[in-house]
N, C-alpha and C positions, 0 to 999 in steps of 0.2 A: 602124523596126524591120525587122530583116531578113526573109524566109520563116520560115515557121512550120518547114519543112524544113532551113532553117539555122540555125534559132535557136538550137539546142544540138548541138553535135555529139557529147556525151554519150559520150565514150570508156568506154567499160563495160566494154573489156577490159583499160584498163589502172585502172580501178577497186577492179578485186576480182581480187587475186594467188590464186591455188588455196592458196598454203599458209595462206591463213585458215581454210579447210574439212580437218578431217581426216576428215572420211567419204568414203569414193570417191561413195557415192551422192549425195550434196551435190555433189561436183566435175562428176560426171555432168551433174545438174541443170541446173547453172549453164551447162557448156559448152552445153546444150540449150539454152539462156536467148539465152543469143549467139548462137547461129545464126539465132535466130528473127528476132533483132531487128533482126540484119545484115539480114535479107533482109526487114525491115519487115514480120514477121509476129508485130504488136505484141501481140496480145490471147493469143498463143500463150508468147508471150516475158514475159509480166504471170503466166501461169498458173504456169512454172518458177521464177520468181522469189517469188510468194505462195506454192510449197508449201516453198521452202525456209524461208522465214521462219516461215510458222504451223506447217509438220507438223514441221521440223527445229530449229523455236525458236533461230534465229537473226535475235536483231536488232541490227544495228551501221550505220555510217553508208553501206557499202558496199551493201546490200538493199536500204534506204530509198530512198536514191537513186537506185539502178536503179528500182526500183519507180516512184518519182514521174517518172522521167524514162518509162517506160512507159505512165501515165497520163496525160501531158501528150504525147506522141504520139497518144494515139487522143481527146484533145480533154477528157478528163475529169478539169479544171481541180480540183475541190473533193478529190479525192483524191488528186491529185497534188501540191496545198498541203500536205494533210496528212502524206505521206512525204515529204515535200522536207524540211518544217518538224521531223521526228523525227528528219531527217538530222543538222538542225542542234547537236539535244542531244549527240551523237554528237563533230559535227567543225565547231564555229558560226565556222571559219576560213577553211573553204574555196572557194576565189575560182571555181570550178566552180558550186557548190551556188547560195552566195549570187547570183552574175550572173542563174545559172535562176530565183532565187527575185524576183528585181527584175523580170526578164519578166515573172511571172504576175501578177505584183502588179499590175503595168500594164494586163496584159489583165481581171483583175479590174475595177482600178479602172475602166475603162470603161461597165461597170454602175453607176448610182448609189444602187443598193440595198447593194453591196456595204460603201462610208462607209468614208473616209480614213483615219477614225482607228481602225474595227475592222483595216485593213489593216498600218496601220501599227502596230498593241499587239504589237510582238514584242519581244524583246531587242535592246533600240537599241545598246546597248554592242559590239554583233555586228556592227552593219552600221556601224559607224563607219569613215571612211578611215583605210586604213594610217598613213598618216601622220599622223594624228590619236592612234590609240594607239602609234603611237612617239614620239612630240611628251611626250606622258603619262609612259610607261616613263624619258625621256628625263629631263625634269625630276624625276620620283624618284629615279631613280638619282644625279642631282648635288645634291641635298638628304640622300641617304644616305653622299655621298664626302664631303662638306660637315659633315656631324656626324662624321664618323668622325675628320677633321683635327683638328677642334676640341676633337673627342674626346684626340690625340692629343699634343699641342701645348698646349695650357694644362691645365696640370694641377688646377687651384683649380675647373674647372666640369667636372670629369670626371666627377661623382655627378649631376650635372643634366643634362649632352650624355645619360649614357649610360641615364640616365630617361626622356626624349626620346626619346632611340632608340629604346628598348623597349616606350615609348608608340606611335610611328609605328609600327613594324612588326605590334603587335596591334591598331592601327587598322585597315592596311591587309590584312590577313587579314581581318579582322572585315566588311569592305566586300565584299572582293572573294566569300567563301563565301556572304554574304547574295546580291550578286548570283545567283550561279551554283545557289542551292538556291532562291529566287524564282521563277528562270527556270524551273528542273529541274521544281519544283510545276507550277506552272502549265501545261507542256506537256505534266504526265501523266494531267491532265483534262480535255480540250477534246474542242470536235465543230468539226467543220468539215461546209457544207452538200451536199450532191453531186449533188440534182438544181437544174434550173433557178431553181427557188422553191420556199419549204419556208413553210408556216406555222406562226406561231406562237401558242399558246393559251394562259386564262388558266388553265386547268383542263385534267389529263389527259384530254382528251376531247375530239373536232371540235364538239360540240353547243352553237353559238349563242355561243362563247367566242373569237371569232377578235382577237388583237392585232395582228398587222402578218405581213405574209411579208417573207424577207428570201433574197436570193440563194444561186448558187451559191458557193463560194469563201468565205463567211459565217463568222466564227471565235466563239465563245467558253468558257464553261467550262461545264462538267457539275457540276450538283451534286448530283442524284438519278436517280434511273430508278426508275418504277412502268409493268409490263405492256409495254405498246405505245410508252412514252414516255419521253425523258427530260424532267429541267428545268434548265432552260440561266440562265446570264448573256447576254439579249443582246446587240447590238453597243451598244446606245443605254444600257448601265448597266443594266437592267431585266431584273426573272425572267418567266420563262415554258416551257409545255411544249410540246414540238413531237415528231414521231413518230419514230421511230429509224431506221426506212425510209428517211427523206431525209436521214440523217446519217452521217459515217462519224465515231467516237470511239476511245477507249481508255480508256473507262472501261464 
């Protein structure tokens, strides 16, 4: 792997065009954003960038991504999953984002608290190679040209082709909306961990209830919060509560 210096060169000016912001103040901001970061003054350039998104309630794939790329500059892995990954509901295309996101994952997986498979529970449909989902597209499309002929050409099976048809395509809606509201849930409830080791409890409370800690970069879903606490789905399938301190969420 290359330097941590080169590992992304995170073009962020050509990320986010001005004419997505119609506030001059927003426009301000951002140019503020840029200068900082050109001149690697990241923690300055994170601060322009979080007040556009929380004070100016703009979240789209363009924030996210600056942001996590911001946080993965000054080393602060578990927050920078976390916007990288919010980027992804946004734009799960983009050969930018995803390359970034294969990095961290790597530097994650390093830690073996962190576990393969919490790393890998993302939308695998996402990271599939290109030409794996055009391989896919590719065979639909000559199974759709395919009934359309047959469609068109014997007339005795034109109430059955075009049953078929009709079948296939509210199948495949029916597949692909599942995927994409699956995915959409799931990543509007998660914690990701963001100090070194977080623990985890059976009970809202530190007192004599400890399960396991588990790393930085650590993902899974929120299902509660009482006080000081949430209560998470571990990485290992298992509930428990850990403190909100050591977590960054959206829930």
């Amino acid at each position: 792997m290359k330097a941590k210096t080169a590992l992304i060169t995170f073009l962020i000016v050509l990320l986010l065009p001005l004419s997505l912001f119609s506030s001059e103040e927003v426009n301000a901001l951002f140019n503020y954003a840029l200068q900082h970061y050109n001149n690697k003054e990241y923690e300055k350039a994170l601060d322009y960038f979080l007040k556009i998104r929380n004070d100016n309630k703009i979240d789209n794939f363009e924030i996210n991504f600056n942001i996590g790329s911001c946080y993965f500059k000054l080393d602060r892995y578990g927050e920078s999953r976390f916007y990288f990954e919010r980027g992804l509901l946004y734009n799960p295309f983009d050969n930018d984002l995803n390359f970034n996101l294969k990095v961290l994952y790597n530097i994650l997986l390093k830690n073996p608290k962190s576990g393969e498979q919490e790393i890998m529970n993302q939308r695998i449909i996402f990271f599939l190679p290109k030409m794996v989902l055009f391989s896919l597209f590719l065979v639909l499309l000559i199974v759709v040209v395919v009934f359309m002929v047959l469609f068109v050409t014997i007339e005795r099976f034109r109430k059955t082709f075009l049953v078929l048809l009709i079948g296939f395509f509210i199948f495949l809606v029916m597949i692909t909306s599942l995927i994409f509201v699956q995915n959409y849930e799931y990543n509007k409830k998660v914690f990701v961990v963001t100090d070194k080791t977080a623990n985890v409890y059976l009970n809202p409370t530190d007192n004599n209830s400890l399960m396991m800690s588990i790393s930085v970069g650590s993902k899974g879903r929120v299902i509660n919060d009482i006080g000081d606490y949430i209560k998470i789905n571990t990485p290992d399938g298992s509930s428990g509560w850990i403190r909100k301190d050591k977590v960054i969420s959206n829930k």
